[in-house]
MIMIKOL-181166 format. One record per residue (C-alpha): residue in one letter; x, y, z. Coordinates in steps of 0.5 Angstrom, whole numbers, plus 500, padded with zeros to 3 digits. Layout:
BEGIN
AXYZ...
END
This chain:
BEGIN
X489648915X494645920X500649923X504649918X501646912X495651909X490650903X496650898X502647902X507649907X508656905X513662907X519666907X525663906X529661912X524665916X518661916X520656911X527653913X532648910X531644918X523643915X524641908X529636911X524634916X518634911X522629906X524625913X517623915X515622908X521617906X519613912X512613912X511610905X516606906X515603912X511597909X513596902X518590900X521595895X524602895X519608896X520613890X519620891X519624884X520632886X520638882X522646883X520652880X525658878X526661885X533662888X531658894X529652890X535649890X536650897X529646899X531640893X536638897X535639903X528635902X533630898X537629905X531627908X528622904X534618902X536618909X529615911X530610905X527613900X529614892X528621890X528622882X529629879X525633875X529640876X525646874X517644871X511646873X506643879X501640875X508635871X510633877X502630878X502627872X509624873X506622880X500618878X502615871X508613874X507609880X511614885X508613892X507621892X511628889X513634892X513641888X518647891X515653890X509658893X506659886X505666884X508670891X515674890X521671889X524671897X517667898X518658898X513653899X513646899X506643896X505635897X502630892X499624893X499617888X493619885X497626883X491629888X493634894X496629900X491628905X489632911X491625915X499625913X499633913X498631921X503626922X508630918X506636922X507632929X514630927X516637924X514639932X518634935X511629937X515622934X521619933X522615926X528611924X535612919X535607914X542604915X547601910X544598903X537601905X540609904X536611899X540615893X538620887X535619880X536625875X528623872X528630866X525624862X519625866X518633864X519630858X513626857X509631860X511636856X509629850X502628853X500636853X502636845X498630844X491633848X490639842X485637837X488641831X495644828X496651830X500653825X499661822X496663830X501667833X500666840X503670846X506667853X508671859X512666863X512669868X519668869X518661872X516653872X514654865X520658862X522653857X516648857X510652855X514655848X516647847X509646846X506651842X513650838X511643837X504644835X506650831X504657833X508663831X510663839X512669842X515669848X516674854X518673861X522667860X528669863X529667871X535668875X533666881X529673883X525676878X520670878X513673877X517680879X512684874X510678870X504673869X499672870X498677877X501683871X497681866X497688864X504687860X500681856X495686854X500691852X504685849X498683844X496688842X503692840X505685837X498684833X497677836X491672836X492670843X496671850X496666855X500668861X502663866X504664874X511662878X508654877X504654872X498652875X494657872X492661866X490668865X488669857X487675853X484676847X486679840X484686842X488686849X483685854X483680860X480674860X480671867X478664870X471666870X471668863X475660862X470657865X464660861X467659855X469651856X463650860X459652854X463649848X462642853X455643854X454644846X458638844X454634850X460632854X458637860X457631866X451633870X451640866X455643872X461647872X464648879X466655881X468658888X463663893X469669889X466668881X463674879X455675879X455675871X459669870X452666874X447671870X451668863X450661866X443662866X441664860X446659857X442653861X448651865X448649873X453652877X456649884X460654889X466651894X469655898X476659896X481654894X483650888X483644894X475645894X473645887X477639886X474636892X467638889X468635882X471628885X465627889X459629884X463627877X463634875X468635869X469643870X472647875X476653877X477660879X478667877X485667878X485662873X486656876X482651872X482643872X479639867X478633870X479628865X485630863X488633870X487632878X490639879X490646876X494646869X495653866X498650859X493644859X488651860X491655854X491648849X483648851X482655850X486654843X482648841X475651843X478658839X480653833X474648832X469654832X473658829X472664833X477669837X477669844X473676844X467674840X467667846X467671852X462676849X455674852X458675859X457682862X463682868X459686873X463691877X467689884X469692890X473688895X475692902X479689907X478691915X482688921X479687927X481684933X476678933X474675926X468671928X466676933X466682928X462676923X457673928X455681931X448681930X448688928X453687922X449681920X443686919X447691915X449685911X441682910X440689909X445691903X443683900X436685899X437692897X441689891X436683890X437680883X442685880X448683885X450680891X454682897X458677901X462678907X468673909X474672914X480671911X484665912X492668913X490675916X486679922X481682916X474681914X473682907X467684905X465684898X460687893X458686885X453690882X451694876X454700878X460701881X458707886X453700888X458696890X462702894X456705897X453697900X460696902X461702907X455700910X458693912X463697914X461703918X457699922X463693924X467699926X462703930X461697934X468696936X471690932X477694929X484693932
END
């Protein structure tokens, strides 16, 4: 991660940590850099969710592109895995998606994609960042060399196509529940499953700058929950603020998180011979019992680190074709190179439809174990994690659990805390292997 760019983009409060001057500057360097040795124009495509704030950063990354040279065509309001659809199978030279995912509505972000639709590399992300701080000088482009706007919502509209064209049978007579949280997939997601047929009921499809994923999606899938149930519906789908990912919930209200997603594919994959390698690719933060059903479904797992960037990474070097994370970033490789949440719930509807089963009856052979995460601030995160002691009270809790759980310990990426997290077969398992860790990284000074 760099000083300004983390895992998933440049991300921060609006005009305090992310300012109109960044956006510009971003927007400045990239009209430069993929134009400095091409013939023609470089074309940027860009899309933006539903916060106020968008607006602001569109422009001023608009400002920065044409005046580097560069065209930049519009998509509006669409979802991040739209505009790395667009980008890789229109011949754009890279995207830029506005928005910081499912944080609150005063929150922006500026996520950069390149050609191939894939997260930019880290070496551009560099050089970007060494101009935001005023390390190089790129030039203006002059006269006929300005670059201009292109309204592109046609763009969104052949996503929009392209998703319809994936599903495998009508969904006619399903009534299907989507939670839009009030952001990127506001108009899309219904469009969809309109097309396709459903009895689509919608809530949270109503932006107006402020309530983007304010007590919607898939970060308060409770009101999904409640929603499904109340209405009698078959399926809920519920989408966070740029629709990356998908949290599911069954026809008797329960959660069916990413984990539960990865299973359920995983094993219709498997079962239709077209799981590549018999791998599904998760992070070090899906639950021991997704591992267990995995086993007793025959099937191999890998684990990255936290981040869709990493599980991508994973399936692209080895030729996986599944992947994702509990908090329902999900990536199917052959159709997408990011996490698409309305491409999630398609492949959910598809696997419910073709095996004519509910998604409760799916996701029944795998047993969720109990979790507890606790965060601890300290003054020095290696020094608390590499202490001798805490690393003896970890292997000490590890081999107390053995086979029925699992202990693991981490620094966070944006705070001053250690994490320490511990699955189980009982709840009071996981609190009391917990405090231990705990315990013994207070005792030994590391706390603030």
């Amino acid at each position: 991660m760099g000083k300004y760019f983390g895992t998933d983009g440049f991300r921060g409060e609006a005009n305090v940590t992310l300012t109109v001057e960044h956006a510009f500057l971003v927007g400045r360097f990239l009209g430069w850099y993929y134009g400095k040795e091409k013939e023609e124009r470089c074309k940027v495509v860009i899309g933006k969710d539903t916060r106020r704030s968008s607006y602001m950063f569109e422009y001023a990354l608009v400002a920065g592109l044409t005046a580097s040279g560069a065209d930049a065509y519009l998509l509006h309001v669409t979802t991040t895995p739209s505009v790395s659809y667009v980008v890789r199978t229109e011949d754009f030279d890279c995207g830029i998606m506005i928005s910081a995912s499912h944080n609150p509505f005063y929150d922006n972000g500026i996520k950069l994609i390149n050609s191939k639709g894939e997260k930019m590399g880290e070496d551009v992300i560099l050089q970007i960042e060494d101009y935001i701080d005023h390390k190089l000088e790129i030039p203006l482009a002059i006269k006929e060399n300005i670059g201009c706007t292109v309204d592109y919502a046609a763009g969104r509209n052949r996503y929009i196509g392209y998703l319809i064209s994936l599903a495998t049978r009508s969904y006619k007579n399903v009534k299907v529940g989507l939670d839009c949280a009030n952001g990127s997939a506001w108009m899309i997601a219904k469009s969809v499953f309109d097309a396709l047929g459903a009895k689509t009921y919608v809530i949270n499809a109503e932006p107006d700058g402020t309530n983007i994923n304010m007590n919607a999606g898939s970060t308060h899938i409770d009101i999904l929950k409640n929603f499904v149930k109340e209405n009698n519906l078959d399926v809920g789908f519920a989408f966070d603020g740029d629709a990356d990912r998908c949290i599911a919930v069954d026809e008797k209200g329960n959660e069916i998180n990413g984990d539960l997603i990865l299973y359920i594919y995983g094993k219709y994959m498997k079962e239709r011979g077209k799981l590549a390698n018999n791998t599904v690719v998760t992070t070090i933060m899906s639950n021991f019992g997704l591992y267990k059903a995995f086993d007793e479904a025959g099937i191999a797992y890998e684990k990255t680190s936290v981040g869709d960037k990493y599980v991508y990474e994973n399936m692209l070097q080895n030729g996986h074709r599944i992947g994702g994370e509990q908090s329902g970033h999900i990536i199917f490789s052959k159709y997408a190179t990011t996490g698409d949440g309305i491409l999630t719930a398609i492949k959910m509807m598809e696997v419910m439809l073709e095996k004519k089963s509910p998604l409760s009856k799916l996701a029944e052979p795998v047993h969720i174990y109990p979790q507890v995460l606790k965060n601890i601030r300290v003054k020095d995160k290696p020094a608390a994690q590499n202490d001798p002691d805490v690393i003896k009270a970890v292997e000490n809790a590890a081999k107390a659990l053995g086979n029925s759980g699992r202990i693991l310990v981490r620094e966070s990426g944006t705070e001053p805390v250690i994490r320490v997290m511990v699955e189980a077969e009982k709840l009071e398992e996981c609190e009391s292997y917990v405090d231990s860790v705990i315990e013994v990284i207070k005792a030994k000074g590391h706390c603030e």
